[in-house]
C-alpha positions as protocol buffer text, in pm:
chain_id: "A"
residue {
  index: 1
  type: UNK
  ca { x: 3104 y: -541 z: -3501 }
}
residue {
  index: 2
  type: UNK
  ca { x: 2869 y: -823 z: -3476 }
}
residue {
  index: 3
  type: UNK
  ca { x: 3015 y: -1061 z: -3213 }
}
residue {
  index: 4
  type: UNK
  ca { x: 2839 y: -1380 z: -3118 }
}
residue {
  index: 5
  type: UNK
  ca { x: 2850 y: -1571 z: -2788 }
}
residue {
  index: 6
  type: UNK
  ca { x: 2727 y: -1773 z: -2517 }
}
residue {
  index: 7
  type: UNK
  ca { x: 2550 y: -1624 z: -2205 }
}
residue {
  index: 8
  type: UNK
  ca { x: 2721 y: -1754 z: -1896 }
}
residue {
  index: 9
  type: UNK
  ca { x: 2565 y: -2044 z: -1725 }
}
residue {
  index: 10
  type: UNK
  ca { x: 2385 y: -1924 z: -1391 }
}
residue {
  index: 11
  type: UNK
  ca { x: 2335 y: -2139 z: -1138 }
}
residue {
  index: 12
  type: UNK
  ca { x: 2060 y: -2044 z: -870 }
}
residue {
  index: 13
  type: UNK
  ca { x: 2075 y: -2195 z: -500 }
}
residue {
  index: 14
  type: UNK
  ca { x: 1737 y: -2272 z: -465 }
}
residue {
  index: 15
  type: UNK
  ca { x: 1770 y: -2504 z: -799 }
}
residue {
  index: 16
  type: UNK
  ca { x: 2106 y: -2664 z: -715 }
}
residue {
  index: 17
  type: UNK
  ca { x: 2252 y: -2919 z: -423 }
}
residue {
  index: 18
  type: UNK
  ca { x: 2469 y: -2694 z: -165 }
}
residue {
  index: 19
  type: UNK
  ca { x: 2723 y: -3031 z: -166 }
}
residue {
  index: 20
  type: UNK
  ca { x: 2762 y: -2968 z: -550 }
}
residue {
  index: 21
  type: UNK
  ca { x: 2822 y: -2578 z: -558 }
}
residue {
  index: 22
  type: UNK
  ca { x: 3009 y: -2666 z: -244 }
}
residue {
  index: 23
  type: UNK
  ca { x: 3253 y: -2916 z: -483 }
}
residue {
  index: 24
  type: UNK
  ca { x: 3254 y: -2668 z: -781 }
}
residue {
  index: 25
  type: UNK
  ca { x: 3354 y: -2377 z: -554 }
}
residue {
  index: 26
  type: UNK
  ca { x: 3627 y: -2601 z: -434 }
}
residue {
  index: 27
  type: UNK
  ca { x: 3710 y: -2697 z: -819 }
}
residue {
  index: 28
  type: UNK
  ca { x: 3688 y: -2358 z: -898 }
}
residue {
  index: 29
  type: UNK
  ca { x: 3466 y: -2429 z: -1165 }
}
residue {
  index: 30
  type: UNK
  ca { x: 3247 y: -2181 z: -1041 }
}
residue {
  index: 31
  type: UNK
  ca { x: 3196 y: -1857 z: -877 }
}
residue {
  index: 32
  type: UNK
  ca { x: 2978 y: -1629 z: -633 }
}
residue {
  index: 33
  type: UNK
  ca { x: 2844 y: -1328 z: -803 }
}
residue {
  index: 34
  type: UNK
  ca { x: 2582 y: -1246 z: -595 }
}
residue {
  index: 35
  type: UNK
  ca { x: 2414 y: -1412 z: -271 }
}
residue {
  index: 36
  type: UNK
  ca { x: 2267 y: -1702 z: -404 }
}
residue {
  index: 37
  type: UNK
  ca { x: 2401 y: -1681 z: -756 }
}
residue {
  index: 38
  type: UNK
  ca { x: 2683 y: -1844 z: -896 }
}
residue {
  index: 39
  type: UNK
  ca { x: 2827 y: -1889 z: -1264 }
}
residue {
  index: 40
  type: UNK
  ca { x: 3035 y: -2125 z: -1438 }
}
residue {
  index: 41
  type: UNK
  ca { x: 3425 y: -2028 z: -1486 }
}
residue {
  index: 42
  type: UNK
  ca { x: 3622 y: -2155 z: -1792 }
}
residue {
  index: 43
  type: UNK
  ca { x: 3967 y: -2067 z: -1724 }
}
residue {
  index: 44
  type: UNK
  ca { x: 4062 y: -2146 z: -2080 }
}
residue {
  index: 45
  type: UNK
  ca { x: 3988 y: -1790 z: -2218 }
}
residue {
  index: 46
  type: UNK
  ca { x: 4095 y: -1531 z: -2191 }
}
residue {
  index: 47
  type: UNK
  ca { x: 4051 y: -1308 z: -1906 }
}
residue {
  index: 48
  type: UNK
  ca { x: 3847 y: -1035 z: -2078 }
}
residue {
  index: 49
  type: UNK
  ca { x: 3581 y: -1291 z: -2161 }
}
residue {
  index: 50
  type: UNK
  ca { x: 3609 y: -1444 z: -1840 }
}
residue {
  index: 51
  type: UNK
  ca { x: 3511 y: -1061 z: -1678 }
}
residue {
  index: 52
  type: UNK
  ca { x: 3253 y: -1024 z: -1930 }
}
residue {
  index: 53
  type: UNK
  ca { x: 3081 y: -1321 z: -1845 }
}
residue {
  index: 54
  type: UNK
  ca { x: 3141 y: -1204 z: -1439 }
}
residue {
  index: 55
  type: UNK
  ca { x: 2968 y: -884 z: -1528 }
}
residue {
  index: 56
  type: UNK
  ca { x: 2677 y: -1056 z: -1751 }
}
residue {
  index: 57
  type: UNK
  ca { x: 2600 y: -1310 z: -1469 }
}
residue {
  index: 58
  type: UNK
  ca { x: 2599 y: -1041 z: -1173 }
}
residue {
  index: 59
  type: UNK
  ca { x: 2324 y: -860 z: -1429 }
}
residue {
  index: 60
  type: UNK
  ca { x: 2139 y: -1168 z: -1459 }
}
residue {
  index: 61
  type: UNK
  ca { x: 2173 y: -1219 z: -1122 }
}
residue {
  index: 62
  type: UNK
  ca { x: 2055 y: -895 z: -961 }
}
residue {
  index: 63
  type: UNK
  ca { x: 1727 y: -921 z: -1246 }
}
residue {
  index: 64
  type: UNK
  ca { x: 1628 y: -1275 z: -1133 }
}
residue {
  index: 65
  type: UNK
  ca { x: 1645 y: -1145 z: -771 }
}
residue {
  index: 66
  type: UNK
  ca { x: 1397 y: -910 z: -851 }
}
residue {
  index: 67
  type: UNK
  ca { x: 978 y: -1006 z: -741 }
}
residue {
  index: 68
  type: UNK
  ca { x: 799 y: -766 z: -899 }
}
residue {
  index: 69
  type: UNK
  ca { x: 763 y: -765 z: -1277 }
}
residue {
  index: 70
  type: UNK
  ca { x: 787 y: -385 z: -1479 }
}
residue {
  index: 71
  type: UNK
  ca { x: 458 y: -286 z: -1633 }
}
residue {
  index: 72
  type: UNK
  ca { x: 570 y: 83 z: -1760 }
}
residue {
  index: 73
  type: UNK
  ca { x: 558 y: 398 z: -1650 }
}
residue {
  index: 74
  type: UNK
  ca { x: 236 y: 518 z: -1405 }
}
residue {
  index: 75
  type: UNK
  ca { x: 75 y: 786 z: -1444 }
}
């Protein structure tokens, strides 16, 4: 089961104008999964891919929030 497909398009605050998430949160071409984070909604699939995509960007999300980088293990 080799299934191929897009990652979700993620769209940071800091990198984006508040008036345009403003007018695709109105549109509902987008959505808030995480303070600061938002990704891009397709309505036009089905809803299992749509969740997917929720889950994928909230993972994205929550590792781009992160400030320190992983080295390994200590010790």
């Amino acid at each position: 089961m080799n299934q191929q497909f897009e990652m979700p398009t993620i769209l940071r605050t800091r990198e984006t104008h508040w008036r345009d998430l403003r007018q695709a949160r109105s549109d509902g071409r987008v959505e808030r999964v995480r303070r600061g984070f938002y990704v891009t909604v397709s309505r036009d699939r089905p809803a299992w891919e749509v969740a997917r995509d929720r889950e994928l960007a909230a993972i994205a999300a929550a590792a781009a929030a992160l400030t320190s980088v992983f080295h390994g293990v200590v010790g």
